[in-house]
Backbone as CSV, one residue per row, in Angstrom:
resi,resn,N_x,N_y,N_z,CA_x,CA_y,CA_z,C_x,C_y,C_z
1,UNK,11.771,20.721,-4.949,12.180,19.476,-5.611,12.288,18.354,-4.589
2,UNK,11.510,17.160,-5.171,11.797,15.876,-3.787,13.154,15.597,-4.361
3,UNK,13.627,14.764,-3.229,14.438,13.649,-3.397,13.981,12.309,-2.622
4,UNK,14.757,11.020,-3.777,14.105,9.957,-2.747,15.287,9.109,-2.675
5,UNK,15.450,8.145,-2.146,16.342,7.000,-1.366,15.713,6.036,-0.638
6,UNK,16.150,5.104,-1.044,16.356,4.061,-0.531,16.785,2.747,0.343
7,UNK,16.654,2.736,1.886,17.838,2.894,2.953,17.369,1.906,3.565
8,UNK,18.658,1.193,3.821,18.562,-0.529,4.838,17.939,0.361,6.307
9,UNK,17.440,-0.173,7.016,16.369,0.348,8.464,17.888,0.668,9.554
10,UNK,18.655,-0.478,9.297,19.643,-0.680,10.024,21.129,0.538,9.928
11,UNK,20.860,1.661,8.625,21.819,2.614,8.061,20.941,3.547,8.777
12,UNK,20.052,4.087,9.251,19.463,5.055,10.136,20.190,5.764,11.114
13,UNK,20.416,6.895,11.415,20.997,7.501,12.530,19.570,7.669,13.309
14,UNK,19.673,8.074,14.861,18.924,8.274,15.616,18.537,9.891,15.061
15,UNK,19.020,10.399,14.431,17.779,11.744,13.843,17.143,11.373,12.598
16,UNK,17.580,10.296,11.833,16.991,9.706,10.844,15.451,9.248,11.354
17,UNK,15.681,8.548,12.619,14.331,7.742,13.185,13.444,9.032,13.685
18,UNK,14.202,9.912,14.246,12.988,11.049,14.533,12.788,11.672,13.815
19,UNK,12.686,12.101,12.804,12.807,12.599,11.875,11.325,11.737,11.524
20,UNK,11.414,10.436,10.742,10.252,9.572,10.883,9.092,9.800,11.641
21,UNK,9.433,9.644,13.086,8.489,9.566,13.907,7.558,10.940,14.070
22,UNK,8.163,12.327,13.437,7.881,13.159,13.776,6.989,13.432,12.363
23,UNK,7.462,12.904,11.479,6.774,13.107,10.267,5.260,11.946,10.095
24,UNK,5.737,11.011,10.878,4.306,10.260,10.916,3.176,10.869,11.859
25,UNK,3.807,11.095,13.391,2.541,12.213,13.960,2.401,13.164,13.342
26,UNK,2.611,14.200,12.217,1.926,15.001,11.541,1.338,14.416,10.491
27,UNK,1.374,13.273,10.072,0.330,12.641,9.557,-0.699,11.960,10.057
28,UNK,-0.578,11.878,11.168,-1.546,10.792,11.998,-1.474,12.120,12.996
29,UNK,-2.094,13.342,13.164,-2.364,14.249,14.517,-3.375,13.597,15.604
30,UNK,-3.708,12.540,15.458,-5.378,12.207,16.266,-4.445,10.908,17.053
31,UNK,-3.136,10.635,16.587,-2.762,9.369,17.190,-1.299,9.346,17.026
32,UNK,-0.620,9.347,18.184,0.630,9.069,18.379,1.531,8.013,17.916
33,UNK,2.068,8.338,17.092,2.874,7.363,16.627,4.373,6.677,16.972
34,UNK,4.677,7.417,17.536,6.034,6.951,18.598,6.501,5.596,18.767
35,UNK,5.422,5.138,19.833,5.577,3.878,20.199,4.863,2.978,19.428
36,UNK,4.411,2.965,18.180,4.058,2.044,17.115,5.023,2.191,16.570
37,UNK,5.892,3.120,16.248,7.447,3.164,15.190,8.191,2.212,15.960
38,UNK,8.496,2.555,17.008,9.221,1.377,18.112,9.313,0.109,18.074
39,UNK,7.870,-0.123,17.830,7.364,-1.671,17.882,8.012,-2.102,15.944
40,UNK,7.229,-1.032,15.488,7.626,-1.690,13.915,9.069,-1.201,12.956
41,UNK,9.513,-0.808,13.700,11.198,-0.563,13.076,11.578,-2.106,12.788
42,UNK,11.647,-2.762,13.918,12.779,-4.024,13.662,11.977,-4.746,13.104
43,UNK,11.211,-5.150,12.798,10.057,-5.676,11.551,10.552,-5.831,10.369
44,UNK,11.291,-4.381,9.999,11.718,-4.096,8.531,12.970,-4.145,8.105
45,UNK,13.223,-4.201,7.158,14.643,-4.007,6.822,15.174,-2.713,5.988
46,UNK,14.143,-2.128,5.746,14.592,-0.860,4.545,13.141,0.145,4.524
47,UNK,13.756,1.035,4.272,12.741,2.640,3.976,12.735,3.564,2.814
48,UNK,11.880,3.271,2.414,11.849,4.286,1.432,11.457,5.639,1.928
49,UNK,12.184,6.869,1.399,12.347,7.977,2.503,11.872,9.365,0.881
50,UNK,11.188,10.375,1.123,10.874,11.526,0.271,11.364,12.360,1.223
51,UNK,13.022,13.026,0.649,12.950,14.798,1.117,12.459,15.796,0.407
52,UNK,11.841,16.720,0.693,11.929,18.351,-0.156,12.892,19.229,0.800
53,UNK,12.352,20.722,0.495,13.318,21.719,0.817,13.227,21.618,2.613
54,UNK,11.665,20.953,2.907,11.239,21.322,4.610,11.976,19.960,5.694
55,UNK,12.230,19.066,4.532,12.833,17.690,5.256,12.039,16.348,4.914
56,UNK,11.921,15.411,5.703,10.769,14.384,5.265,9.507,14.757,5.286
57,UNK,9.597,14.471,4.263,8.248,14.821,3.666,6.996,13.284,3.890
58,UNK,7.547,11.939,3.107,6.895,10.675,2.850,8.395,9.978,3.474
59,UNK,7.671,8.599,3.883,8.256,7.717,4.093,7.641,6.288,4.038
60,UNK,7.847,5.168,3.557,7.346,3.910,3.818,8.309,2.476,4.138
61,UNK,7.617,2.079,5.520,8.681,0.910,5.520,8.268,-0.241,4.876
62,UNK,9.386,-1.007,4.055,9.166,-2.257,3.711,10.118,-3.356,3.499
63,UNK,10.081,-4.494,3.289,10.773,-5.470,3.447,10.777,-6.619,2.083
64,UNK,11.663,-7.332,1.610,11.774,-8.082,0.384,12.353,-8.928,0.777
65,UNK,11.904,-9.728,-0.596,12.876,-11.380,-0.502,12.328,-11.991,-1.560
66,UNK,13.238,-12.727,-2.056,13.501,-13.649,-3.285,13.395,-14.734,-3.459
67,UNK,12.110,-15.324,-4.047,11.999,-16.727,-4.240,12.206,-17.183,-5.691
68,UNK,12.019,-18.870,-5.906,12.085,-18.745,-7.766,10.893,-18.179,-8.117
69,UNK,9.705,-17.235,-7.653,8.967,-16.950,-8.057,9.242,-15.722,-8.454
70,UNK,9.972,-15.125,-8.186,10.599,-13.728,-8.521,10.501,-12.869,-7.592
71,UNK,10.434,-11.542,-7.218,11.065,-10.498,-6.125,9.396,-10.318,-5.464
72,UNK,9.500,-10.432,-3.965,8.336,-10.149,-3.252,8.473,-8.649,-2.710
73,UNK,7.286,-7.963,-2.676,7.882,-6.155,-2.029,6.672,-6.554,-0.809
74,UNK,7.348,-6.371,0.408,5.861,-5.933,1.276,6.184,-4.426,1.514
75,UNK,4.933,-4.027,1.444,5.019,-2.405,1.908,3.982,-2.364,3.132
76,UNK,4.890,-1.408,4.231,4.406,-1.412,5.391,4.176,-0.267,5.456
77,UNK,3.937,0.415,6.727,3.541,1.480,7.328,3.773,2.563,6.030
78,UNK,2.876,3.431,5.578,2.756,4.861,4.719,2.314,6.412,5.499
79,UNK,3.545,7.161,6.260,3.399,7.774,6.574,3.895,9.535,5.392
80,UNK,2.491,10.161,5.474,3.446,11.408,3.982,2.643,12.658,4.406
81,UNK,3.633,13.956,4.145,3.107,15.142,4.227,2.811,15.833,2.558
82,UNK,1.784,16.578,2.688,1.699,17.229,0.994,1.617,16.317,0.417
83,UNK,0.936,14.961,0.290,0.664,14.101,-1.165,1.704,13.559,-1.357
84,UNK,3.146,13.570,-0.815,4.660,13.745,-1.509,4.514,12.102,-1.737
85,UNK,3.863,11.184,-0.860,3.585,9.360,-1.093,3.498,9.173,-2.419
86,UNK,2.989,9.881,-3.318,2.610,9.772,-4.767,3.935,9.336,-5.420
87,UNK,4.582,11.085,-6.039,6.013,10.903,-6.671,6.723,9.893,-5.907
88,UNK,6.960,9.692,-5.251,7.488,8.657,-3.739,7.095,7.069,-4.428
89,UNK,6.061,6.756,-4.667,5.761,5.818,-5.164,5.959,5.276,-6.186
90,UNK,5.812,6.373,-7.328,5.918,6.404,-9.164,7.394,6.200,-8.856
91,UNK,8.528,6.961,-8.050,9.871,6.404,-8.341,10.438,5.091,-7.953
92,UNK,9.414,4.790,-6.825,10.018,3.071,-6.081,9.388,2.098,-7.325
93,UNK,8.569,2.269,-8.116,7.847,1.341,-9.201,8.831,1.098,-10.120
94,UNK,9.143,2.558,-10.965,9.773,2.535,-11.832,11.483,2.145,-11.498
95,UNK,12.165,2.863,-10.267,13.044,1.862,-9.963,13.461,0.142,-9.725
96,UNK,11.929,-0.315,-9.053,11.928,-1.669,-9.279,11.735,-2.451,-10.135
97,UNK,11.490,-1.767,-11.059,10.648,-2.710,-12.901,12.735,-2.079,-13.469
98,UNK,12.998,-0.949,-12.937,14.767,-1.145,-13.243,15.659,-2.192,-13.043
99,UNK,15.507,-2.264,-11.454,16.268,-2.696,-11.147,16.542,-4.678,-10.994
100,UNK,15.034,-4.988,-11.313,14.851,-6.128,-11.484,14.378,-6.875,-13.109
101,UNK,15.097,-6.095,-14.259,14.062,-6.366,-15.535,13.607,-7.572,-16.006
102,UNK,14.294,-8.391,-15.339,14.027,-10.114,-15.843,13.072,-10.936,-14.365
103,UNK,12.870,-10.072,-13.797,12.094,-10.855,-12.915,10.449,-10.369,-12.557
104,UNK,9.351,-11.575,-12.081,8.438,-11.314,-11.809,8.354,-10.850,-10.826
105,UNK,7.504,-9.805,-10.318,7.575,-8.538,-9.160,6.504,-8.660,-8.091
106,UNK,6.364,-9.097,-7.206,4.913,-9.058,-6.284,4.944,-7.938,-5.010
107,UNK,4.229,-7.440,-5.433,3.750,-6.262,-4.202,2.427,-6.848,-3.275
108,UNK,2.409,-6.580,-2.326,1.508,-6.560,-0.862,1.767,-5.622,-0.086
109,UNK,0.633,-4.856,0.364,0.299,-3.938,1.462,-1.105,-4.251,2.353
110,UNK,-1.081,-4.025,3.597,-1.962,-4.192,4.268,-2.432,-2.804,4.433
111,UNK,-4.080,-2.777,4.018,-4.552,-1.059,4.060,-5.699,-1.345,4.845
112,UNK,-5.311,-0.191,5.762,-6.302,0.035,7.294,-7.072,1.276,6.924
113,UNK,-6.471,2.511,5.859,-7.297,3.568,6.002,-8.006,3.494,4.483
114,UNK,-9.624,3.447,4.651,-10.180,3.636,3.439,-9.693,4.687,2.584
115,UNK,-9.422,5.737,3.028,-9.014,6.454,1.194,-7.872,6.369,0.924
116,UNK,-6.887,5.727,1.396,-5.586,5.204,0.916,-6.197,4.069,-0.054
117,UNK,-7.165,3.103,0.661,-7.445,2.039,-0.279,-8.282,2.735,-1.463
118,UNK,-8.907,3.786,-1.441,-9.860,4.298,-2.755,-8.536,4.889,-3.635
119,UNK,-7.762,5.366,-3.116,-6.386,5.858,-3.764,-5.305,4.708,-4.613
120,UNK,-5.160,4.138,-3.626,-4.738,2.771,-3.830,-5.575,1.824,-5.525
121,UNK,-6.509,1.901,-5.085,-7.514,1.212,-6.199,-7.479,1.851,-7.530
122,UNK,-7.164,3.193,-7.593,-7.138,4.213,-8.648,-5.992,4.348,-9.786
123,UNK,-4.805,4.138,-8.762,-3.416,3.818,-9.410,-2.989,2.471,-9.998
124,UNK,-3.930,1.388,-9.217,-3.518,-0.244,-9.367,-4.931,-0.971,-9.769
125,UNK,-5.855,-0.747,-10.647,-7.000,-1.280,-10.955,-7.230,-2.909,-11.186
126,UNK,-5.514,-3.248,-11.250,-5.794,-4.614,-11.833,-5.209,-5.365,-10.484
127,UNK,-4.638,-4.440,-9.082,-4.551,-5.680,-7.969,-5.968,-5.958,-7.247
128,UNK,-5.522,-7.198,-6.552,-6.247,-7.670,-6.044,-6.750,-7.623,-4.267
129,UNK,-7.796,-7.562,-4.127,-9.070,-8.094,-4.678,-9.649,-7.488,-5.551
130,UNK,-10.223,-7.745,-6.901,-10.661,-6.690,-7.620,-12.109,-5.884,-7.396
131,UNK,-12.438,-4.739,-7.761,-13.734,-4.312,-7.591,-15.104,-4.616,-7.646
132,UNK,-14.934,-5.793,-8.837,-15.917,-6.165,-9.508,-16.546,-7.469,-9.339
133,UNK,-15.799,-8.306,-8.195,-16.002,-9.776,-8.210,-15.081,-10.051,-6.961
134,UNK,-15.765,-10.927,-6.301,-15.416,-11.605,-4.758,-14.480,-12.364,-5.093
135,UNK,-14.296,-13.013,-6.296,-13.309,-14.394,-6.832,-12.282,-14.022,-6.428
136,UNK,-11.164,-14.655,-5.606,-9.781,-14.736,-5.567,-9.029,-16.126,-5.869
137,UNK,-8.478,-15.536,-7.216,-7.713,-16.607,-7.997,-6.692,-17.576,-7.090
138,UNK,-6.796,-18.800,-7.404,-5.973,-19.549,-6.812,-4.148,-19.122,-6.862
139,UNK,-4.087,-18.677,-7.574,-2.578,-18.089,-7.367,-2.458,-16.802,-6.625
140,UNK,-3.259,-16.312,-7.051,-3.191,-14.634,-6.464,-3.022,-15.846,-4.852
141,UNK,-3.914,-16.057,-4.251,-4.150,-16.975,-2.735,-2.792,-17.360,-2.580
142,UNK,-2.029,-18.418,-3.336,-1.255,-18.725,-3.260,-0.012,-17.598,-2.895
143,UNK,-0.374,-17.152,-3.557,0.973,-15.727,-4.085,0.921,-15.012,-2.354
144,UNK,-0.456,-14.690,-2.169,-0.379,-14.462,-0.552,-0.207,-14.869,0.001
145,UNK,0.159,-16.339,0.342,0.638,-17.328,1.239,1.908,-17.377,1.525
146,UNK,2.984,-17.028,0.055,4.147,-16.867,0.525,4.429,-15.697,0.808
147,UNK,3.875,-14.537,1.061,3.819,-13.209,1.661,3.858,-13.844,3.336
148,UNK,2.845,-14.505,3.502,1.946,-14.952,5.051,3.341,-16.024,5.567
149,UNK,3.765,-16.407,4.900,5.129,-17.302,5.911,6.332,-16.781,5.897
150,UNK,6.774,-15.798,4.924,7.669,-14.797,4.739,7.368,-13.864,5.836
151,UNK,6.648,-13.481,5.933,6.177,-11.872,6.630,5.606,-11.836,8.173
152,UNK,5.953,-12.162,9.349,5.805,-12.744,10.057,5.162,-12.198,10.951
153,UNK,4.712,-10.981,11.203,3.599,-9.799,11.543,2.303,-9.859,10.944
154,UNK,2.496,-10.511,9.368,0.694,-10.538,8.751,0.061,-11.748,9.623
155,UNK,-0.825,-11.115,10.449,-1.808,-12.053,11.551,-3.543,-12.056,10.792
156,UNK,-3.562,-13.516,11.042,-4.896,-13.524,10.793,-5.660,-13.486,9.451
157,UNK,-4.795,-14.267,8.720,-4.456,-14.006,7.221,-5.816,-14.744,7.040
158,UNK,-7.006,-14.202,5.907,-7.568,-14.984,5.273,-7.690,-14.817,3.700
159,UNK,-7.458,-16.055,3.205,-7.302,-16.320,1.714,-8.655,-16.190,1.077
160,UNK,-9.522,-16.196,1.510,-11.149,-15.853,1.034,-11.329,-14.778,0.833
161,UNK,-10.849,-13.861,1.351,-11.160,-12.093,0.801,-9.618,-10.864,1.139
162,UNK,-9.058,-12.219,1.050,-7.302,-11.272,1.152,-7.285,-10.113,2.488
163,UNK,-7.582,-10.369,3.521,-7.823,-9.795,4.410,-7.081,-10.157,6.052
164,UNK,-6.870,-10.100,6.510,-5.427,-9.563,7.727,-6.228,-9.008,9.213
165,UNK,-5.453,-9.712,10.300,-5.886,-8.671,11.205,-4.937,-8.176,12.414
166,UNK,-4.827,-7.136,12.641,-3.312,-6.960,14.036,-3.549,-6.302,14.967
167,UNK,-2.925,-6.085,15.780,-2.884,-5.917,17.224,-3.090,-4.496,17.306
168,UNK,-2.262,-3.601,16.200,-2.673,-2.061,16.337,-3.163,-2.128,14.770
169,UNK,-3.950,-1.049,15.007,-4.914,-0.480,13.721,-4.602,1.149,13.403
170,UNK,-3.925,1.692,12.535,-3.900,3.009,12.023,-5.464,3.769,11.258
171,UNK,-6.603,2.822,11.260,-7.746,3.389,10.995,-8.576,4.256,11.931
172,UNK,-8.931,5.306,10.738,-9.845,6.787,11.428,-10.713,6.751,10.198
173,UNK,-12.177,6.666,11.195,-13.037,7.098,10.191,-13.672,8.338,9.511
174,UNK,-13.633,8.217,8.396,-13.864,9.367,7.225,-15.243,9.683,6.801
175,UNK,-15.743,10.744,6.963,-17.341,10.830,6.784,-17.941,10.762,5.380
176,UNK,-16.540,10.621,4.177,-16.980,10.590,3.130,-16.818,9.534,2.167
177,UNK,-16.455,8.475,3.381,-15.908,7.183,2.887,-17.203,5.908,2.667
178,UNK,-18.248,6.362,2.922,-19.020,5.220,2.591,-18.810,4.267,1.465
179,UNK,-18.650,4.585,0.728,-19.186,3.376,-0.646,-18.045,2.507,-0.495
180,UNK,-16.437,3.389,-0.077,-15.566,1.886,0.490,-15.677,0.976,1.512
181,UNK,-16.095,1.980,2.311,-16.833,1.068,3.838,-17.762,-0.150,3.431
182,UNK,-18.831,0.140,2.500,-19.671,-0.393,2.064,-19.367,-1.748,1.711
183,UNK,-18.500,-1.375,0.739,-17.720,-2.648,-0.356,-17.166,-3.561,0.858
184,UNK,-16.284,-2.751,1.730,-15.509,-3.616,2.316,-16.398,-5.093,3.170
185,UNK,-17.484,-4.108,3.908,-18.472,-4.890,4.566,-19.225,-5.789,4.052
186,UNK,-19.387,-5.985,2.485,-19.674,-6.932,1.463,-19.016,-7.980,1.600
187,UNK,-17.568,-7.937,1.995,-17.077,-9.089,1.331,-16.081,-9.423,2.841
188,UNK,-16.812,-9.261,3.765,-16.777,-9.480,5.012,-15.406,-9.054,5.953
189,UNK,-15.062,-7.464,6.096,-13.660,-7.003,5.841,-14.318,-5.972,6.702
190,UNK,-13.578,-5.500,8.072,-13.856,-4.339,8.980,-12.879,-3.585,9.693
191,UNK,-12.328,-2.683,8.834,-11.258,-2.223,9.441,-11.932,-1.351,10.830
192,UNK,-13.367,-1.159,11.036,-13.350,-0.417,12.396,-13.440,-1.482,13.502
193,UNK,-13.016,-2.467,13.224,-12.611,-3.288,14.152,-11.344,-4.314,14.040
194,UNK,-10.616,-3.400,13.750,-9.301,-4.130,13.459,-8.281,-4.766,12.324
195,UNK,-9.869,-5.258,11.492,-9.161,-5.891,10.290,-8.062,-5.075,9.295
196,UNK,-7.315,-5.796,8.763,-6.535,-4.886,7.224,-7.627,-5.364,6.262
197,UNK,-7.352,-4.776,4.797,-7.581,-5.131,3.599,-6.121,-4.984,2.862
198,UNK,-5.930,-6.450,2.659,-4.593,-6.481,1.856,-4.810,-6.397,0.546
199,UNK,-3.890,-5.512,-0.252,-3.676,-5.354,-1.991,-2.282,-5.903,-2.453
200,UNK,-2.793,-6.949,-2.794,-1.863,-7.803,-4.227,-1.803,-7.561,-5.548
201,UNK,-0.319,-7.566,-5.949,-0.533,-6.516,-7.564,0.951,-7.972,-7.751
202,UNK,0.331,-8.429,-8.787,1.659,-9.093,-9.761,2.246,-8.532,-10.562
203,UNK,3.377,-8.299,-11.281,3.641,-7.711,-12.700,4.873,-8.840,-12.949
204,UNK,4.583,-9.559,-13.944,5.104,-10.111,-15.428,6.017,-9.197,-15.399
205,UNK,7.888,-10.072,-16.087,8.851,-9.474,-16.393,8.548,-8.757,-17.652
206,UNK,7.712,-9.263,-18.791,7.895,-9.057,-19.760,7.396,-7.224,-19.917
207,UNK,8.125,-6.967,-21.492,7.562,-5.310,-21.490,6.224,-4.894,-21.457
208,UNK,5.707,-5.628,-22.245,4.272,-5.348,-22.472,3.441,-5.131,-20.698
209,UNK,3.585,-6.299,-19.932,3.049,-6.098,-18.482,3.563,-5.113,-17.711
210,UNK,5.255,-4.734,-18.003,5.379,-3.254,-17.318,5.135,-2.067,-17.613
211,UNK,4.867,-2.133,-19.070,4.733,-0.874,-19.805,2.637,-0.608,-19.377
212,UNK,1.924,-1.861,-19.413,0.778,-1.462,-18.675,0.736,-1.144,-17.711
213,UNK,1.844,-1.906,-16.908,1.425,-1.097,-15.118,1.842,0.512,-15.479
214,UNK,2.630,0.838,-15.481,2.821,2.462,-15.976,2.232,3.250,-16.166
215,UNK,1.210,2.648,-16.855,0.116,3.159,-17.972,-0.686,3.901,-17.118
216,UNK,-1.278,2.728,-16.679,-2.345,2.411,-15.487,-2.013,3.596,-14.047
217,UNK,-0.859,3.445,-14.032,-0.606,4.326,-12.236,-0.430,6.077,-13.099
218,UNK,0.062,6.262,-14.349,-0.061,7.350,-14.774,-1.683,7.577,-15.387
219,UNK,-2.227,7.124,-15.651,-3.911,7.802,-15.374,-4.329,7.448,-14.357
220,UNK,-3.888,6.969,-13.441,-4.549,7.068,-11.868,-4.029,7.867,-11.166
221,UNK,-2.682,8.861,-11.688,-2.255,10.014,-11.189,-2.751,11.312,-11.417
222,UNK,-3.550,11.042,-13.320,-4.319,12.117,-13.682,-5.532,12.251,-13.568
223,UNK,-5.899,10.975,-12.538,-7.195,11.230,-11.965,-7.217,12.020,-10.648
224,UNK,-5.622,11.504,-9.836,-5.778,11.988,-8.687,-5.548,13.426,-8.998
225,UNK,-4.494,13.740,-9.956,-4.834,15.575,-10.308,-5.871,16.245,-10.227
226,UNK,-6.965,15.652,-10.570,-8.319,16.154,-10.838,-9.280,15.655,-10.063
227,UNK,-9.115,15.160,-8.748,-9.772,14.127,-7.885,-11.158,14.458,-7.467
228,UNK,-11.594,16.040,-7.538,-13.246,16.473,-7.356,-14.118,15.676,-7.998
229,UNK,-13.181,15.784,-9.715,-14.177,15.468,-10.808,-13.939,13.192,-10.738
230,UNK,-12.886,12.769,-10.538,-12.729,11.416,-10.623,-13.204,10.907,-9.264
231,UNK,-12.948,11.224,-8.029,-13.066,10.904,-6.912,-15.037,10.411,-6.607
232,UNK,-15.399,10.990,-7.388,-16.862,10.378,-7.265,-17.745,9.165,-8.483
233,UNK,-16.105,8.832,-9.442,-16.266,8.272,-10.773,-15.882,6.452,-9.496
234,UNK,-14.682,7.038,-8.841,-14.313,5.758,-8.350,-15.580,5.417,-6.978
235,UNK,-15.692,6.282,-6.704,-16.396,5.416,-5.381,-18.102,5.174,-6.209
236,UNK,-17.985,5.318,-7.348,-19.106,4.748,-7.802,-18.955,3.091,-8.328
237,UNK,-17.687,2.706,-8.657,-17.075,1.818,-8.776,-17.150,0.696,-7.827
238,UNK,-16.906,1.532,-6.519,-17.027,0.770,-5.157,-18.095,0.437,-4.653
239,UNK,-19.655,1.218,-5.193,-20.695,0.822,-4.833,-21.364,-0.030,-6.242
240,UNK,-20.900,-0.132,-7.187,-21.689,-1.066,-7.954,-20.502,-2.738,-7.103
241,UNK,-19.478,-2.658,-7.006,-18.576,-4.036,-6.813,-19.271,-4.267,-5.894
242,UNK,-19.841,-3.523,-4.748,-20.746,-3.749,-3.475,-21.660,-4.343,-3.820
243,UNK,-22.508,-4.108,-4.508,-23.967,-4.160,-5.517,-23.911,-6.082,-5.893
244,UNK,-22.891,-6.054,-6.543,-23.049,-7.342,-7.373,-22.487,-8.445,-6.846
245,UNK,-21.951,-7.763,-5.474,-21.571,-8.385,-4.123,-22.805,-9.291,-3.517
C-alpha cells in the first residue's frame, strides 16, 4: 500500500533528504544525483513524497503561488521507483481540484526525458504544446510568462514552442524514442543538447473542466496499464504532429 504527503522542503530531516537522494540515484543509475539535489533543494518549497512497505518509493519537488489568476503548480524534479509517480500523481491532482474548488489551476513542468514526455502526453492530451499543431495560444504564452517571472531557475524561456534551457540536463537517450525525438526536432526543441520541453495544462474551476481532466488522466492510466498495445498508438500520434509539422 503507498502512502503520500505532502511536505514544506524546509520540514525535512536530514534522513528525509537522503532518503531522496538515494531514491533518485536508483532512478537515475547512469548519473549521480547528489549534488544536483544540493543545488535544487532550496529552489523549492515543498515535496510531494510516495511511501510503500520498502520506503520512498516517488518523489517530486515543486513550488506554488497565487495570483488573481488562480493557483500556479510548478513541478520540478520527478524522481520514482516501480511506476509508484503514477498513483503519486492521480492523488496530488485530485487533492488539488480538492483543495482549491473555486479556483483556476495551472500546472508547468519542464521535461528533459522523452518517455516521461510520451507518458506525460498520454495522461494530459489537452496540455500544451499540443500534438497536432505548432500554434501556441496567446494565453497559454502568457500563462507561461507568469510561470517565467515567478520561477526563477526557468532559463531561456521561449514562448514560440514553450521550451526552456538549463545548466544541468537529466536527459538519457532511449533507443525507442524516435517519433518523440522526431516531433521535438520539428518544432525546434533538443533536449540532447540541453533544452527542456515545457508542459502547460490549465483547468477551469468549474465541474465540468475537472470532471474532464479526470477523465482524461484515468484513460491515460488505462492505456499505461496496457502500454505494449497503446504505447505504439501514441508515438504514432507523435509522428503524424511531426508530419504536419
Amino acid at each position: 500500500m503507498i502512502q503520500f504527503s505532502y511536505r514544506l522542503l524546509s520540514s525535512l530531516s536530514a534522513a528525509d533528504r537522503q532518503a531522496c537522494v538515494e531514491t533518485a540515484n536508483s532512478a537515475f543509475p547512469h548519473c549521480d544525483q547528489t549534488a544536483y539535489l544540493a543545488e535544487r533543494f532550496p529552489l523549492y518549497d515543498a515535496v510531494l513524497m510516495a511511501h510503500d512497505e520498502s520506503g520512498l518509493a516517488a518523489f517530486q519537488l515543486m513550488q506554488r503561488f497565487r495570483t488573481d489568476q488562480g493557483w500556479f503548480v510548478y513541478l520540478g524534479p520527478l524522481y520514482s521507483r516501480r511506476k509508484a509517480y503514477l498513483p503519486m500523481l492521480f492523488h496530488f491532482f485530485r487533492s488539488a481540484m480538492d483543495t482549491w474548488p473555486d479556483e483556476t489551476l495551472h500546472f508547468m513542468a519542464e521535461l528533459q526525458n522523452p518517455d516521461l514526455l510520451l507518458v506525460c502526453k498520454t495522461l494530459f492530451p489537452r496540455s500544451y504544446p499540443l500534438l497536432r499543431t505548432r500554434e501556441i495560444p496567446l494565453t497559454v504564452r502568457q500563462t507561461a510568462h507568469v510561470f517565467v517571472e515567478r520561477i526563477a531557475h526557468i532559463q531561456g524561456f521561449r514562448p514560440d514552442n514553450l521550451s526552456s534551457r538549463g545548466s544541468h540536463t537529466l536527459y538519457r537517450a532511449a533507443a525507442d524514442s524516435g517519433a518523440v525525438m522526431t516531433w521535438l526536432h520539428a518544432r525546434g526543441v533538443r533536449l540532447d543538447r540541453g533544452d527542456s520541453q515545457i508542459l502547460l495544462l490549465t483547468c477551469p474551476a468549474d465541474a465540468s473542466s475537472r470532471s474532464r481532466l479526470m477523465r482524461e488522466m484515468e484513460r491515460g492510466r488505462l492505456m499505461l496499464a496496457h502500454w505494449e498495445r497503446f504505447r505504439p498508438v501514441m508515438l504514432r500520434k507523435f509522428e503524424e504532429g511531426a508530419a504536419r509539422d
